[in-house]
C-alpha positions as CSV (number, residue, x, y, z in Angstrom):
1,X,141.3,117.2,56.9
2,X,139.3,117.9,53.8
3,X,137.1,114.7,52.3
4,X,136.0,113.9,49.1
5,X,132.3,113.2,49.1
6,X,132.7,111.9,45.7
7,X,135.3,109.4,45.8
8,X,136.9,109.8,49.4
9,X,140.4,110.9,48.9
10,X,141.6,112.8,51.6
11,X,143.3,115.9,51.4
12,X,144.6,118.6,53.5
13,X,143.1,121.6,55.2
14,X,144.1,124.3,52.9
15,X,141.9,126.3,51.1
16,X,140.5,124.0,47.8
17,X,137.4,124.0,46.2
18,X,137.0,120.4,44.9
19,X,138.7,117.1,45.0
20,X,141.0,116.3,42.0
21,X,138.4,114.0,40.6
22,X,135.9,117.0,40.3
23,X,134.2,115.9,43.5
24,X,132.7,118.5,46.5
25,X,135.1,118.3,49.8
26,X,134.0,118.8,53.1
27,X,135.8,119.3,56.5
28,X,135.7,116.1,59.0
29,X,137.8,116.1,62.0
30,X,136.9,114.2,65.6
31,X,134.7,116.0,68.0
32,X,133.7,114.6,71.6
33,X,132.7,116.9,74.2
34,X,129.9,119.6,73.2
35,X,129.3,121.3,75.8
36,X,133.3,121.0,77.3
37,X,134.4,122.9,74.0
38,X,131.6,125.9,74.0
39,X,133.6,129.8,74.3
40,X,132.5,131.8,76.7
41,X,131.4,134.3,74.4
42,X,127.6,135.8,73.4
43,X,128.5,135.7,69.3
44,X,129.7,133.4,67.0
45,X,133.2,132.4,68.7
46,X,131.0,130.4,71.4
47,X,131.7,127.6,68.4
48,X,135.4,128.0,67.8
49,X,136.5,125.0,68.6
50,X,134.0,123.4,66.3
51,X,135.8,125.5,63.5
52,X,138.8,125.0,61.1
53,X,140.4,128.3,61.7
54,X,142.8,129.7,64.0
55,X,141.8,132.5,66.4
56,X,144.3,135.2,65.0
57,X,142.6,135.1,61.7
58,X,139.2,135.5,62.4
59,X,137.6,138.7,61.1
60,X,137.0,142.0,63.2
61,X,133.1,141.7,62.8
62,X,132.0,138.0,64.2
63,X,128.1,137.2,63.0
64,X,126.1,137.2,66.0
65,X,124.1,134.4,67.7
66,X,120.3,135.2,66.3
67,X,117.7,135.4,68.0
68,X,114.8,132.9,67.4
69,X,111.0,134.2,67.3
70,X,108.4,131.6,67.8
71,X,104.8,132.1,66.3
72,X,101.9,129.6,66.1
73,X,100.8,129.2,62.7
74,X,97.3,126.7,62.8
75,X,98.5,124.0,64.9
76,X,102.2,124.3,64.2
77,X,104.6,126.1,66.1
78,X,106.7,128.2,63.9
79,X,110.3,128.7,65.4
80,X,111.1,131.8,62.9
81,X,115.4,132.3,62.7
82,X,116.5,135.8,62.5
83,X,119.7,135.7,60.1
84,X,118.6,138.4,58.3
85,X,120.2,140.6,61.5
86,X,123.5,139.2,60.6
87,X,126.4,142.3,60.1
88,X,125.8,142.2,56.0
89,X,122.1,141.7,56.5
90,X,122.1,137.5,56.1
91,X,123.0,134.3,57.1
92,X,126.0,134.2,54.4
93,X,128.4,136.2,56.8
94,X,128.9,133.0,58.6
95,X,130.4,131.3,55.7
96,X,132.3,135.0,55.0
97,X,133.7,134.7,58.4
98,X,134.5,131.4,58.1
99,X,136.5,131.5,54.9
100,X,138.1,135.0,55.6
101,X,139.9,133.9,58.4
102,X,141.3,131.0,56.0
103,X,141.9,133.2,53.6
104,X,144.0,135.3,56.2
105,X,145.6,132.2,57.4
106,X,147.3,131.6,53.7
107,X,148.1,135.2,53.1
108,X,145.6,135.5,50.4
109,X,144.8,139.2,49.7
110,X,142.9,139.1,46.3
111,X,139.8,137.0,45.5
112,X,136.4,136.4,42.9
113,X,133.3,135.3,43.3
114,X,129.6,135.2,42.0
115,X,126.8,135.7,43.6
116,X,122.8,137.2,43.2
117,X,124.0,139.3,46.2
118,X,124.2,138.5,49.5
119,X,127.1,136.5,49.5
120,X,128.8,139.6,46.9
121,X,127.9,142.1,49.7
122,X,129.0,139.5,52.8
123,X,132.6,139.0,51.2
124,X,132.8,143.1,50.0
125,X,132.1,143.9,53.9
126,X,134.4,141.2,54.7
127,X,137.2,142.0,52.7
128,X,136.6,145.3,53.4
129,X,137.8,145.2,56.9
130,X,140.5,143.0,56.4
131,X,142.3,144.3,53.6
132,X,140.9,141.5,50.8
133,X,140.4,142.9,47.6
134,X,137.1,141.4,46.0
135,X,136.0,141.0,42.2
136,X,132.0,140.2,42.0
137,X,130.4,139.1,38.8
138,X,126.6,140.3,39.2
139,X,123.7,139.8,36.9
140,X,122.2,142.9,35.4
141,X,118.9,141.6,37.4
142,X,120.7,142.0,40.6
143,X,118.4,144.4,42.9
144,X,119.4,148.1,42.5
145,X,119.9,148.4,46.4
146,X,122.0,145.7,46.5
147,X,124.4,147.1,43.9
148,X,124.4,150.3,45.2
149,X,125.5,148.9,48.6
150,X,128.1,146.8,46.6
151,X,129.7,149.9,45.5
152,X,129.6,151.8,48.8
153,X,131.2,149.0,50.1
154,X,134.4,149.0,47.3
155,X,133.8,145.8,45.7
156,X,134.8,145.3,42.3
157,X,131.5,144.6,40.3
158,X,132.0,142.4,36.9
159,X,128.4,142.6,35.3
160,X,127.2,139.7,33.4
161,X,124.1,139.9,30.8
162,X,122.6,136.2,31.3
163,X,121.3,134.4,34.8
164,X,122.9,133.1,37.6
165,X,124.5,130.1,36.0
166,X,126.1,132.5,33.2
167,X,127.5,134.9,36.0
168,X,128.8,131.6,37.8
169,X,130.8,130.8,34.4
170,X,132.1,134.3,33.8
171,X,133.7,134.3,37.0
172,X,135.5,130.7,37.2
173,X,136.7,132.2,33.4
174,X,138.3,135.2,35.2
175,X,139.4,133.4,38.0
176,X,141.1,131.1,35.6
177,X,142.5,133.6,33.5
178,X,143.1,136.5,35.7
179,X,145.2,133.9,38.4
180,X,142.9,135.7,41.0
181,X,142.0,132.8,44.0
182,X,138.2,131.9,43.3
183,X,136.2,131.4,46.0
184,X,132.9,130.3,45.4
185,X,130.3,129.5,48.2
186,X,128.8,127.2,46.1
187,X,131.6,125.0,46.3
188,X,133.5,126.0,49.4
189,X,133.9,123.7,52.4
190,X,135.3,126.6,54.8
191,X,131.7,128.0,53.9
192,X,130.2,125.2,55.0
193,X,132.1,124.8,58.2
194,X,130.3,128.3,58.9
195,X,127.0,127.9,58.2
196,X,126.6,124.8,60.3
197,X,126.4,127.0,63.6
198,X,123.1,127.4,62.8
199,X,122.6,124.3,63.9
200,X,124.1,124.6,66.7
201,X,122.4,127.6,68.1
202,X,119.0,126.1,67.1
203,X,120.1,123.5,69.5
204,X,120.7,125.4,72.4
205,X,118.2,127.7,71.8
206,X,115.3,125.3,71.4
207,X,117.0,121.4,71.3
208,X,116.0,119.7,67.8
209,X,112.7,120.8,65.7
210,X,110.4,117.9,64.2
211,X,111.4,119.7,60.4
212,X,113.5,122.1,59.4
213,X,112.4,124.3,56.1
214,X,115.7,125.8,54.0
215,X,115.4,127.9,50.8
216,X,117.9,125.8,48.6
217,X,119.4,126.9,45.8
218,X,123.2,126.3,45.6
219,X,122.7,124.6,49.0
220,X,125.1,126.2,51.2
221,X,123.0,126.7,54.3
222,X,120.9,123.4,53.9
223,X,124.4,121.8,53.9
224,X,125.5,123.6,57.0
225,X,122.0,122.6,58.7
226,X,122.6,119.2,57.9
227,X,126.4,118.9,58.9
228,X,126.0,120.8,61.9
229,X,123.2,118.7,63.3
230,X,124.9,115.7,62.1
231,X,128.0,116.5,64.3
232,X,125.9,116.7,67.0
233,X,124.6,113.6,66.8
234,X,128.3,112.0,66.4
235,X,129.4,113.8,69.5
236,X,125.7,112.0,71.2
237,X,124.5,115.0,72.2
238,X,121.2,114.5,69.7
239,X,120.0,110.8,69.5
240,X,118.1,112.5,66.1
241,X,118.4,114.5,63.4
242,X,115.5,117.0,62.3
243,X,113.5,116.1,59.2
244,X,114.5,118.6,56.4
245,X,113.0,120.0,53.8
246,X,114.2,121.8,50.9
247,X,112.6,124.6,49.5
248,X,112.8,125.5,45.7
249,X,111.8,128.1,43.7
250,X,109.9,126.8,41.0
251,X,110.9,126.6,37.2
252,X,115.2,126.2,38.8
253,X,114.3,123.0,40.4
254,X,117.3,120.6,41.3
255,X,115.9,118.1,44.0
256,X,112.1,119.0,43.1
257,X,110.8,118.0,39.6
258,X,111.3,121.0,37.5
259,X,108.4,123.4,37.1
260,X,107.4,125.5,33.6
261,X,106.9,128.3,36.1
262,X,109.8,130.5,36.8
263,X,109.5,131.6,40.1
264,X,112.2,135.0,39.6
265,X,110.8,136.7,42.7
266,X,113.4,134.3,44.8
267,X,116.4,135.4,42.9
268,X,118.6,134.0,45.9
269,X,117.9,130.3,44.9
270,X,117.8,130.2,41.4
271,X,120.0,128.1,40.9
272,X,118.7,125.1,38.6
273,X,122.6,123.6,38.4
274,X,124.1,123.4,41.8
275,X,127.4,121.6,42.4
276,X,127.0,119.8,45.2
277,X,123.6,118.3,43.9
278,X,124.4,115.0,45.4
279,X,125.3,116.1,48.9
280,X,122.4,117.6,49.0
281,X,120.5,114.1,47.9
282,X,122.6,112.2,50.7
283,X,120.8,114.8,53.1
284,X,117.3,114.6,52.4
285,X,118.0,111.2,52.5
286,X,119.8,111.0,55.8
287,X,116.8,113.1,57.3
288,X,114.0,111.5,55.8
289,X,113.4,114.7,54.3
290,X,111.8,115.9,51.0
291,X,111.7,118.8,48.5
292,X,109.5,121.0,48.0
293,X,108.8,123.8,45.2
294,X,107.2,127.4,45.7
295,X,106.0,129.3,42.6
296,X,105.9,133.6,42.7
297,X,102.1,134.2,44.1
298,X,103.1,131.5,46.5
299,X,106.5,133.3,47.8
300,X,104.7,136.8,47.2
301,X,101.6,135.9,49.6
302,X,104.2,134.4,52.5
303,X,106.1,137.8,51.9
304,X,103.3,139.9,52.7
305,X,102.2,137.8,55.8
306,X,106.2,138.0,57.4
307,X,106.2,141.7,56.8
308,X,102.6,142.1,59.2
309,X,103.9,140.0,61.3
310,X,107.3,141.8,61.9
311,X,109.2,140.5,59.6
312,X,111.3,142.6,57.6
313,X,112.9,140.1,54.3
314,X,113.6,139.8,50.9
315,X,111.6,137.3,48.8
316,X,113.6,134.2,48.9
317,X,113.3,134.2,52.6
318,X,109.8,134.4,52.2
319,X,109.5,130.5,50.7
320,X,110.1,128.9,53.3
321,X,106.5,129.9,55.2
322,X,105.0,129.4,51.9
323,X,106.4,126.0,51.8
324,X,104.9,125.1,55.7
325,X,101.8,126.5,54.8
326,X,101.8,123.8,51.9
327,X,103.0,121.1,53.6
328,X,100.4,122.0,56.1
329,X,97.7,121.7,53.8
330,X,99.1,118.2,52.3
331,X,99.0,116.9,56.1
332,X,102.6,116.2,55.7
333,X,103.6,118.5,58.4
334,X,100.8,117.7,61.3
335,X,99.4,120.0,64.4
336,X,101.6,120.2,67.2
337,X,105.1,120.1,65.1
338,X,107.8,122.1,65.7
339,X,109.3,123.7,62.6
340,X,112.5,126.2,62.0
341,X,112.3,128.2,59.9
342,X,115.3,130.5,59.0
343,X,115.0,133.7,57.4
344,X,118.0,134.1,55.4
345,X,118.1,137.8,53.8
346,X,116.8,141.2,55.0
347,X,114.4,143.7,52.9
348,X,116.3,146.6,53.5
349,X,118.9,145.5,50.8
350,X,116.0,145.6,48.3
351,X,115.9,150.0,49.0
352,X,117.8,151.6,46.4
353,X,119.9,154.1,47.6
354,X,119.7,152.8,51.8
């Protein structure tokens, strides 16, 4: 069933966006046995039966099971996830996957969303294998290699002159007018349902990290971190959940105290008006967690280290080790922690012309 986080009305499992009263929805059904419901299989499908999709409908390409690299940093052990190594390049093909195979499931061939990018190129490769038309509204800002792959892929781009809130308008206005099924990540709880795996692979992979670092913008994998972990700790497999933190790109603040700094370098997570704004709030509270924002020299300097270290990115991936090496310094996060850190998008989408 789908639940109102707002005012609790239940509704359905068909594909919605909000509640009638306006509210964000999540999916909550009974779980009980962990380990008893696992798929024997090496990819995502190991969590089917922790997802609100039928098998028939799921989409040829299934987002893999990342690997996790762990790196001391001072006295911290760093516990770096690999999502950038998903099929479209980042961690948004698990909510793709997710809400494709619902999409499928009601015979919905024709959709629109917004996005900086990412989750434009995740639906286009998506859609493209299964026969779903998709409309994009971009920015003009959007990175040249991401656009080009946009095309390449068949997705019908809808330009917008104005940021990421401005694109998110246009496209709920074309959605509206056009009759065209609008399915924003922002708001979707299908999406959702997706990204939470993470959590459950960190789990298996490593059990439960002391803190767990997420660049937030509209929220949709801090969410999924928080849901899936939170599941696990109703079916008593955790007695804990990780402490999380949400990292922010300063001068598009939403849980952080806004900065005069715009920090455009992480163009994934600015975002300054998310929807689910007080889901996210319920989280950090839930987790004991806390904000935190990361200005352009900041994200720019983590950036640099990843890439000598192996790590091949884009910028908003790069916050959240900029964020840890902050917290560090504050003595907030002290030696001998174990932190995740997931890096969300790679570099090779910012290459024109790959």
């Amino acid at each position: 069933m789908l639940v109102c986080s707002h005012c609790g009305k239940v509704h359905p499992e068909t594909f919605r966006l909000a509640c009638d009263c306006g509210g964000a929805l999540f999916v909550e059904r009974d779980y009980v046995d962990f380990f008893g419901s696992l798929r024997p299989h090496i990819d995502m499908r190991r969590y089917l039966n922790f997802l609100p999709v039928g098998e028939g409908y799921l989409p040829p390409a299934t987002p893999a099971i990342t690997p996790v690299s762990p790196l001391r940093i001072g006295q911290v052990t760093g516990f770096f996830k690999l999502e950038y190594l998903q099929p479209s390049g980042s961690f948004k093909d698990r909510g793709t996957y997710v809400t494709v195979a619902k999409l499928r499931e009601e015979g919905i061939t024709e959709v629109v969303l917004d996005s900086s990018g990412n989750a434009a190129l995740s639906f286009a490769l998506y859609g493209l294998s299964t026969g779903i038309r998709v409309h994009t509204f971009v920015s003009y800002d959007t990175s040249p290699g991401k656009l080009s792959l946009l095309q390449r892929l068949g997705a019908v781009m809808h330009f917008v002159d104005g940021d990421r809130m401005a694109v998110h308008k246009k496209a709920k206005e074309f959605a509206e007018q056009s009759g065209i099924i609008y399915v924003s990540h922002w708001l979707n709880p299908y999406f959702i349902e997706g990204t939470k795996t993470i959590a459950f692979e960190v789990f298996e992979q490593l059990g439960v990290p002391d803190y767990v670092l997420s660049p937030v913008g509209s929220g949709t994998l801090f969410l999924g971190l928080w849901k899936g972990f939170s599941e696990l700790m109703k079916m008593g497999v955790v007695d804990e959940l990780p402490r999380l933190v949400a990292v922010q790109a300063s001068g598009y603040e939403s849980l952080c105290e806004r900065s005069s700094m715009k920090n455009d370098t992480a163009d994934g997570i600015t975002i300054p008006e998310p929807p689910r704004l007080h889901d996210m709030k319920r989280a950090l509270k839930e987790t004991h967690g806390l904000c935190v924002s990361v200005e352009e020299l900041e994200t720019m300097g983590a950036l640099n280290w990843l890439k000598r270290h192996g790590f091949l990115v884009e910028p908003t991936s790069a916050v959240v080790l900029a964020a840890l090496w902050k917290l560090m310094e504050s003595g907030w996060i002290g030696g001998g922690s174990r932190v995740l850190l997931p890096l969300t998008g790679s570099g090779l989408k910012m290459v024109e012309g790959i």
